[in-house]
N, C-alpha and C positions, 0 to 999 in steps of 0.2 A: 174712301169713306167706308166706312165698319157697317155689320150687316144692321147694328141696330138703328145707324146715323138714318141709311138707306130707308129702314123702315119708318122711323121716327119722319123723316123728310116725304114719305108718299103719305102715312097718314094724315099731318097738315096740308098738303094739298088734296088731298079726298076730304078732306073735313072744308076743306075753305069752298071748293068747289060746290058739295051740296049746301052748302050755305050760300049759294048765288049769286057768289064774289066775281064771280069770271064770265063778265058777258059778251065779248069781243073775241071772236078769233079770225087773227090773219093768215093768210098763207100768203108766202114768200112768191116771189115773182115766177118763178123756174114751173113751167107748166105740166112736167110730171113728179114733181117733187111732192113727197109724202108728207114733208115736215111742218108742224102747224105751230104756231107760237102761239099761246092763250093770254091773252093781255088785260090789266084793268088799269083804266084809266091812262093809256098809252106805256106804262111799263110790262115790259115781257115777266110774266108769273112763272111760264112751265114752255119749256119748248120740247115738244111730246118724245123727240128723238131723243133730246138727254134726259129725258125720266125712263125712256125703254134702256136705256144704256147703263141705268145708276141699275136698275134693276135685273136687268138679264143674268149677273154673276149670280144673282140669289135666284133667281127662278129660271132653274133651263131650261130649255126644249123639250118635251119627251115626244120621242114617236108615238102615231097613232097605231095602237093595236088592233 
């Protein structure tokens, strides 16, 4: 996905998000797992791991100065 796909894809979901589309979130069985699936209406919307993933190549790390 292209940096604009990327971008184009996290602002529909910041947009649908404060629009108060997403009122369910599940976590996964696995009791120190980080990953959260945001769901409406029982289809998975965002699963938070693959949107940190679509996005890390556009926005890297920087150390704290």
């Amino acid at each position: 996905m292209t940096f604009t796909g990327r971008l184009a894809y996290t602002a529909a979901l910041l947009r649908d998000e404060y629009r108060g589309m997403h009122r369910r979130v599940d976590r996964p069985a696995g009791p120190d797992s980080d990953t959260r699936r945001i769901t409406l209406g029982g289809k998975a919307m965002l699963d938070t791991s693959r949107a940190a993933s679509l996005l890390a190549p556009a926005y890297p790390m920087r150390a704290a100065s």
